[in-house]
FIPATOR-749103 format. One line per field, with one value per residue (C-alpha): residue number from 1; residue in three letters; chain; x, y, z. Coordinates in nm, 2 decimals. Each point is the difference from the previous one (the first is absolute). Example, Ala and Ser with C-alpha at 12.3 -4.5 7.8 and 13.67 -1.06 7.14 Angstrom:
seq: 1  2
type: ALA  SER
mol: A  A
px: 1.23  0.14
py: -0.45  0.34
pz: 0.78  -0.07
***
This chain:
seq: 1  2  3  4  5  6  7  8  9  10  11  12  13  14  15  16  17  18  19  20  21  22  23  24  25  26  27  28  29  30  31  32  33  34  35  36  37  38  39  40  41  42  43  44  45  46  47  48  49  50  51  52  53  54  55  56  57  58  59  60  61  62  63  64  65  66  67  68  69  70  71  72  73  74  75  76  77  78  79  80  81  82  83  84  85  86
type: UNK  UNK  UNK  UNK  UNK  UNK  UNK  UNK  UNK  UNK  UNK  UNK  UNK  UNK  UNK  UNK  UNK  UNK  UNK  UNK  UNK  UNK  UNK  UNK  UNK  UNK  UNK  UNK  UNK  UNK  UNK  UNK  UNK  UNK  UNK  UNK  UNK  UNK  UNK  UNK  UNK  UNK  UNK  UNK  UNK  UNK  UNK  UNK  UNK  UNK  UNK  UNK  UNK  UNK  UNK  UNK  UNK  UNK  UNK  UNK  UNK  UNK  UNK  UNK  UNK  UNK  UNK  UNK  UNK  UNK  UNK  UNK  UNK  UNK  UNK  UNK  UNK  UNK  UNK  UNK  UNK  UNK  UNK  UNK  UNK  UNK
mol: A  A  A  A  A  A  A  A  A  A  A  A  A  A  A  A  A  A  A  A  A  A  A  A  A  A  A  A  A  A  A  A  A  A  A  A  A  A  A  A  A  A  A  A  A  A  A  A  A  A  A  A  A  A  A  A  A  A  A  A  A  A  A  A  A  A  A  A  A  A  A  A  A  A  A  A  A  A  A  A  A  A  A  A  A  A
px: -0.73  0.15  0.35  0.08  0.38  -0.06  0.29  0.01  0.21  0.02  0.15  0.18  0.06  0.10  -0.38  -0.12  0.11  -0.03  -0.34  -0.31  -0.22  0.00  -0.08  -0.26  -0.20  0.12  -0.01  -0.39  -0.06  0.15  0.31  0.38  0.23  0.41  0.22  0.22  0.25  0.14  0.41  0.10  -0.26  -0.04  -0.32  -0.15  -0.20  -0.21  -0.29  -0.08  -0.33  -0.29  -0.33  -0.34  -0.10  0.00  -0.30  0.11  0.32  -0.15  -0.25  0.26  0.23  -0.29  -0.09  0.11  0.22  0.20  0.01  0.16  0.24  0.14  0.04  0.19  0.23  0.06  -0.12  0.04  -0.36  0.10  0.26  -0.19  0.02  -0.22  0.12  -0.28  0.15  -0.13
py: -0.92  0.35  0.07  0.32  0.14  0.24  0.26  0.18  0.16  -0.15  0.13  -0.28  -0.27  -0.33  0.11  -0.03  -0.31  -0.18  0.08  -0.26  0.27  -0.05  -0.38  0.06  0.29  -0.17  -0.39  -0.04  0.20  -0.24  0.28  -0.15  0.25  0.06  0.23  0.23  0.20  0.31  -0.06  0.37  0.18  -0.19  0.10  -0.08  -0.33  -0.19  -0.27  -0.22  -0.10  -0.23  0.12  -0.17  0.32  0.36  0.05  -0.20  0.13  0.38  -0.10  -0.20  0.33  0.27  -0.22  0.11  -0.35  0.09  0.35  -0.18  -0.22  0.27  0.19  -0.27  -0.07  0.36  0.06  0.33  0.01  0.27  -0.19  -0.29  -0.04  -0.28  -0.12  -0.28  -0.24  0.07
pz: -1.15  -0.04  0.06  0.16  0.08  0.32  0.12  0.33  0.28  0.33  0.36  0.07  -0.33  0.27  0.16  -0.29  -0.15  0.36  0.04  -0.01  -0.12  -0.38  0.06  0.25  -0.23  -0.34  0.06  0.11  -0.35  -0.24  -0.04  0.00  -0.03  -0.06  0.23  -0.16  0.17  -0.19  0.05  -0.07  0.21  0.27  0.15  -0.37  -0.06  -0.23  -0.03  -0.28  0.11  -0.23  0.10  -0.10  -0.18  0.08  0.15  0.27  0.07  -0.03  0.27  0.26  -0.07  0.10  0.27  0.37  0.07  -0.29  0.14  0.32  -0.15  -0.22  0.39  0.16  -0.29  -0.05  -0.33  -0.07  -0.23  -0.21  -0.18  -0.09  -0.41  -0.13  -0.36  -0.19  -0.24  -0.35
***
């Protein structure tokens, strides 16, 4: 397993954290993953998420389900900083 620490903006951080979509894209793939919610910039979050390996994740993150789950939890894509335990 790799463990990755993810950072991103969202529109709205209750959305966010209320929404099925990380379990529904992450779960079938073996991912569990840790909400984070950034207490001095509020629209600020983080994931600690354990992937199988990072061709996997690279692949569910190009694909166009991710691209629609990022949508509807308003992910704001440009944000998105992906940090890989070393």
């Amino acid at each position: 397993m790799t463990t990755l620490m993810i950072f991103h903006e969202v529109d709205d951080v209750e959305h966010w954290l209320s929404s099925p979509k990380r379990e529904e894209l992450f779960g079938p793939a073996g991912f569990t993953v840790r909400t984070f919610v950034d207490p001095e910039k509020t629209n600020r979050v983080g994931l600690i998420v354990e992937v199988p390996d990072m061709e996997t994740f690279q692949r569910m993150l190009e694909s166009e389900a991710a691209a629609e789950a990022m949508k509807f939890d308003g992910v704001r894509p440009e944000t998105i900083l992906t940090l890989v335990e070393s």
